[in-house]
mmCIF file as gemmi writes it, N, C-alpha and C atoms, coordinates in Angstrom:
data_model
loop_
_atom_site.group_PDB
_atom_site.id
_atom_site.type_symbol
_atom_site.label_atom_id
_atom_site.label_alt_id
_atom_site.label_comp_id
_atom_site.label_asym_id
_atom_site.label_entity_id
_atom_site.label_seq_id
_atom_site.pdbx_PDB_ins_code
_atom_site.Cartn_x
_atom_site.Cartn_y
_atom_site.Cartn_z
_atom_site.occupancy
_atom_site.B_iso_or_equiv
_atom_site.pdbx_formal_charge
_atom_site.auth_seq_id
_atom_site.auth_asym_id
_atom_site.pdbx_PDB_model_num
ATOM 1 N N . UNK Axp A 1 ? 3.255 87.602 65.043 1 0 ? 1 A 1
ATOM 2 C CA . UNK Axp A 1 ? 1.989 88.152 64.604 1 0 ? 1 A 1
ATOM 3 C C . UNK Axp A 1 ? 1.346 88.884 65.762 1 0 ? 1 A 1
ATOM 4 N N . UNK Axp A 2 ? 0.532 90.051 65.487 1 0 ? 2 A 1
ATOM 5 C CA . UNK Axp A 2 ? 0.228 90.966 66.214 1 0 ? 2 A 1
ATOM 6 C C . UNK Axp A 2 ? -1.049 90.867 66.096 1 0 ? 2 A 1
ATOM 7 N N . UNK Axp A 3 ? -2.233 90.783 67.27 1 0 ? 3 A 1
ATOM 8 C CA . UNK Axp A 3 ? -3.691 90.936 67.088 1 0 ? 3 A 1
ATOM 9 C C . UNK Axp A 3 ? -4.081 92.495 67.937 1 0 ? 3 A 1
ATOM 10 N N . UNK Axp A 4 ? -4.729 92.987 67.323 1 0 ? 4 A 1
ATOM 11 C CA . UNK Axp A 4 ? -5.114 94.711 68.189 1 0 ? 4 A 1
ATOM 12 C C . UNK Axp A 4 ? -6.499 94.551 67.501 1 0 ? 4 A 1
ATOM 13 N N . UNK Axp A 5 ? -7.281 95.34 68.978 1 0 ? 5 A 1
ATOM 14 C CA . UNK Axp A 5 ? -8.535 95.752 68.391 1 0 ? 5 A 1
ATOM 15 C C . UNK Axp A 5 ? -9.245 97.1 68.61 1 0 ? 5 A 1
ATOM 16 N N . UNK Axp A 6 ? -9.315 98.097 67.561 1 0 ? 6 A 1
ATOM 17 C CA . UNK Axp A 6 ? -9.009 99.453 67.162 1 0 ? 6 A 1
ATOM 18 C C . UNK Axp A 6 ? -10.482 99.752 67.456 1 0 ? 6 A 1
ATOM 19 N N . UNK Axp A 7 ? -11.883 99.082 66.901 1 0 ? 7 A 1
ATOM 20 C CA . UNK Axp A 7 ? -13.264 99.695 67.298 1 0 ? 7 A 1
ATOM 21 C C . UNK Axp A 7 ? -13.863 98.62 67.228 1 0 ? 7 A 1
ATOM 22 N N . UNK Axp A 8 ? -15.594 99.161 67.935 1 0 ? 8 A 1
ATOM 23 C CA . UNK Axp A 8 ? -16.141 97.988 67.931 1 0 ? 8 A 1
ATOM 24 C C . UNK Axp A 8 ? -17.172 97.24 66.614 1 0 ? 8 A 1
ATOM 25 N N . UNK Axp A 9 ? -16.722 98.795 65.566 1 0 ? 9 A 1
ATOM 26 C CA . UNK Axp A 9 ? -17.296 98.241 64.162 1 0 ? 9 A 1
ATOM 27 C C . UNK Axp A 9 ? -16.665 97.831 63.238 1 0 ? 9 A 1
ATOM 28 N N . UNK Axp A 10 ? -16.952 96.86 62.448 1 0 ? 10 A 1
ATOM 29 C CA . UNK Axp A 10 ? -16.663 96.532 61.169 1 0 ? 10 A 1
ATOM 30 C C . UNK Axp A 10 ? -15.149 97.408 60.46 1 0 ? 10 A 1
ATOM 31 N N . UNK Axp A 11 ? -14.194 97.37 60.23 1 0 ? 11 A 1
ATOM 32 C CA . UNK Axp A 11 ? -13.375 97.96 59.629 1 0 ? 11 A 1
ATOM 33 C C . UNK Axp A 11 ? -13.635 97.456 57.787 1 0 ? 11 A 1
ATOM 34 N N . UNK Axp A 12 ? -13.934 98.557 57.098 1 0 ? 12 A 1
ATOM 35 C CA . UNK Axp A 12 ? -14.238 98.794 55.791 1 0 ? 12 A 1
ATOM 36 C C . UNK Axp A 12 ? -13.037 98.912 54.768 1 0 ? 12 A 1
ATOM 37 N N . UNK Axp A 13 ? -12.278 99.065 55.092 1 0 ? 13 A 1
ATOM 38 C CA . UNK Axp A 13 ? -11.379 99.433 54.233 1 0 ? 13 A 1
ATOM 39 C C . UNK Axp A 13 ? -9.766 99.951 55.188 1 0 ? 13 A 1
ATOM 40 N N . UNK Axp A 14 ? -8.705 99.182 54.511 1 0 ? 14 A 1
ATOM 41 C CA . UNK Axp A 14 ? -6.95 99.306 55.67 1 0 ? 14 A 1
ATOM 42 C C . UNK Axp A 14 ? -6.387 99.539 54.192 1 0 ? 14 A 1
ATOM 43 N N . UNK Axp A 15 ? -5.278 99.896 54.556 1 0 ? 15 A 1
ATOM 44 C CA . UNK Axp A 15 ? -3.601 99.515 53.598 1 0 ? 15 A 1
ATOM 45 C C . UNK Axp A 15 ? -2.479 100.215 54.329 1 0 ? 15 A 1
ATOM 46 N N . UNK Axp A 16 ? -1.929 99.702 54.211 1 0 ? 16 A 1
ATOM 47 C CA . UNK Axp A 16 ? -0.294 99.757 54.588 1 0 ? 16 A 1
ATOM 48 C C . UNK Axp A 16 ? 0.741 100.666 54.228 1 0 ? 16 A 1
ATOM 49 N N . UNK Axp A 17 ? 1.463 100.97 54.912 1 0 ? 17 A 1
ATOM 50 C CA . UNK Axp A 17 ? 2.385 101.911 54.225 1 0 ? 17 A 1
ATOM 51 C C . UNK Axp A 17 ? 3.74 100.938 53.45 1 0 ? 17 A 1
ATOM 52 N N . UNK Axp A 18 ? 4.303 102.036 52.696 1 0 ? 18 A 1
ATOM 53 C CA . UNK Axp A 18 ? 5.315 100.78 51.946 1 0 ? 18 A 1
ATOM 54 C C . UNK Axp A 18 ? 6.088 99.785 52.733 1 0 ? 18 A 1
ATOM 55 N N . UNK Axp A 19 ? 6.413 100.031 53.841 1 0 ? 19 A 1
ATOM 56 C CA . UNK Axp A 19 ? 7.738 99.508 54.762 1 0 ? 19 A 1
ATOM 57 C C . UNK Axp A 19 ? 6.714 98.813 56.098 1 0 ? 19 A 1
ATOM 58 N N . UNK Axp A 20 ? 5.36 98.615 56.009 1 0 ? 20 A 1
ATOM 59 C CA . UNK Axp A 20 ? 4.292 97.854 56.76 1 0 ? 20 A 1
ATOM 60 C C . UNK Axp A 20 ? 4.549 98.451 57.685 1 0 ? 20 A 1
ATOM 61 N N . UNK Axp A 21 ? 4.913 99.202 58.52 1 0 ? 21 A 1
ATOM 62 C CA . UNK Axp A 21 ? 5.041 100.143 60.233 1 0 ? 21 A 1
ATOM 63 C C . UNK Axp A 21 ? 4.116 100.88 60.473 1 0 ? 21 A 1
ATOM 64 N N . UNK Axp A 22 ? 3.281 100.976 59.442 1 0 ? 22 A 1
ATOM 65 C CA . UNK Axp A 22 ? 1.798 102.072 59.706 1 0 ? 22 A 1
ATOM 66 C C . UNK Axp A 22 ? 0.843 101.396 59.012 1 0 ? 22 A 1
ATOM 67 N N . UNK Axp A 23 ? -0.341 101.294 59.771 1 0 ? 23 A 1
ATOM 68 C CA . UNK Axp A 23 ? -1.615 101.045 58.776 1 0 ? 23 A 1
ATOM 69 C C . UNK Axp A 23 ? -2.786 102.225 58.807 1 0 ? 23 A 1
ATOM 70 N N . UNK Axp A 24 ? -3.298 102.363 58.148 1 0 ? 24 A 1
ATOM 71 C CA . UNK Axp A 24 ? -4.155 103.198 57.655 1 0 ? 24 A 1
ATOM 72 C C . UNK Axp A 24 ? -5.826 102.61 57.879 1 0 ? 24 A 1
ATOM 73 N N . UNK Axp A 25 ? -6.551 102.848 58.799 1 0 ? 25 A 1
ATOM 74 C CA . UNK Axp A 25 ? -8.234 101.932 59.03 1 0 ? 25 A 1
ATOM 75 C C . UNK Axp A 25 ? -8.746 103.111 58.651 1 0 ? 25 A 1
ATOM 76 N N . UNK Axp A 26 ? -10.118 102.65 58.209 1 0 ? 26 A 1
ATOM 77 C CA . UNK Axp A 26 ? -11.208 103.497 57.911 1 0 ? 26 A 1
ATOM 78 C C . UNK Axp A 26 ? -12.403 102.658 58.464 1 0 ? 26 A 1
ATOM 79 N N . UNK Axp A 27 ? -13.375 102.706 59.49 1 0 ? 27 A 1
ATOM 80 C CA . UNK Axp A 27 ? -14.176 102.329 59.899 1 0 ? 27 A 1
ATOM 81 C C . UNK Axp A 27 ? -15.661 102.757 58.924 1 0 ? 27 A 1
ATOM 82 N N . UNK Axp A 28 ? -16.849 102.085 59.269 1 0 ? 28 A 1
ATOM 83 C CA . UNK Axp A 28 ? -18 102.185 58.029 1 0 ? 28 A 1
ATOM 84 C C . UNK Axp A 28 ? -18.353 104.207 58.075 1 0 ? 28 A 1
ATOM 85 N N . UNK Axp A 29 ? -17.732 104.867 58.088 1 0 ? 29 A 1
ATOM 86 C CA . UNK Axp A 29 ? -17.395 106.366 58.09 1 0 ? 29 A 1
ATOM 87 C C . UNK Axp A 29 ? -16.639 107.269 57.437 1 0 ? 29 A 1
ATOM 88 N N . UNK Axp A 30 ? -16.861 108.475 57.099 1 0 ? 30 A 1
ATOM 89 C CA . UNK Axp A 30 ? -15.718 108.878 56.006 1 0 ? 30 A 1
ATOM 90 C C . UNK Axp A 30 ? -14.072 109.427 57.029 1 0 ? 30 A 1
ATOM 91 N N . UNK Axp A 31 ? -14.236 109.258 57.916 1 0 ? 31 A 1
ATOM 92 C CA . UNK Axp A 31 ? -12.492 109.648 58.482 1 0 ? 31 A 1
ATOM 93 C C . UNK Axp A 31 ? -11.86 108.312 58.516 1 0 ? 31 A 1
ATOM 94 N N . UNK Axp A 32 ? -10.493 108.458 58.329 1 0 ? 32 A 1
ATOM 95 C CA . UNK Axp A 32 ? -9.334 107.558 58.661 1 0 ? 32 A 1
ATOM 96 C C . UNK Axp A 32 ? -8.476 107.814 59.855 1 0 ? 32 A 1
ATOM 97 N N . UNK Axp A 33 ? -7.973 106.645 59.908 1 0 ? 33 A 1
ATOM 98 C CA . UNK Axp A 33 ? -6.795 107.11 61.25 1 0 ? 33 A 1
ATOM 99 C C . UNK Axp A 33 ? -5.92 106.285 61.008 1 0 ? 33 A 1
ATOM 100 N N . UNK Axp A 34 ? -4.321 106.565 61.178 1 0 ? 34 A 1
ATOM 101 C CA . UNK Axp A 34 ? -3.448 105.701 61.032 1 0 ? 34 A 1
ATOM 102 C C . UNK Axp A 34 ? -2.668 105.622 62.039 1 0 ? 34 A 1
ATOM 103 N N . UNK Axp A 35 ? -2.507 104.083 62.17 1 0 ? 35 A 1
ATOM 104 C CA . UNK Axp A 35 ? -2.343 103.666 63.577 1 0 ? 35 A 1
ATOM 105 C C . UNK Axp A 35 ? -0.827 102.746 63.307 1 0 ? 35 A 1
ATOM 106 N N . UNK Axp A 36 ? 0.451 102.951 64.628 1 0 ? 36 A 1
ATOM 107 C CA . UNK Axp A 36 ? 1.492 102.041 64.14 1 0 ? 36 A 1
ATOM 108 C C . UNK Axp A 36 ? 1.172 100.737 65.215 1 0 ? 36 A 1
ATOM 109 N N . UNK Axp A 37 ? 1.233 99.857 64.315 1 0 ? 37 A 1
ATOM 110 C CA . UNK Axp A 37 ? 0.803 98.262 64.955 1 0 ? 37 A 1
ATOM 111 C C . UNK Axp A 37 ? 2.083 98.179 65.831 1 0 ? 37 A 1
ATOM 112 N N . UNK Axp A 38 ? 2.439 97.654 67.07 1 0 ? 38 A 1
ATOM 113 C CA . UNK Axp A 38 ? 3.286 97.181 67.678 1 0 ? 38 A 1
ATOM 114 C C . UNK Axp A 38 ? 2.826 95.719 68.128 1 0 ? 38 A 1
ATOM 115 N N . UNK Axp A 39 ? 4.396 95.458 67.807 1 0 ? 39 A 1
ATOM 116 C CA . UNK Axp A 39 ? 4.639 94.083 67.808 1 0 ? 39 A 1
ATOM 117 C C . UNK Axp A 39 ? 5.474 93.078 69.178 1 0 ? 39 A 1
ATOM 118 N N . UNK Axp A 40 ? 4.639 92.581 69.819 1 0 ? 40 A 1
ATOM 119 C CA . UNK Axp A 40 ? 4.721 91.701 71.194 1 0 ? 40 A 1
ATOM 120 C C . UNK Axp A 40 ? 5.336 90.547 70.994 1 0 ? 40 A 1
């Protein structure tokens, strides 16, 4: 299990891509960013 911390607000809304290697955040704002989680 992987812990990362992307901003210092509230994350509103994630999902995943089919094969889980990308997630998708949207912070309380209308842009997204998709970020690949790496795993330690």
């Amino acid at each position: 299990m992987s812990l990362h911390q992307f901003l210092l607000e509230p994350i509103t809304c994630h999902a995943w891509n089919r094969d889980r290697t990308q997630i998708a955040i949207s912070p309380n704002n209308h842009p997204s960013s998709s970020k690949r989680p790496v795993t330690v």
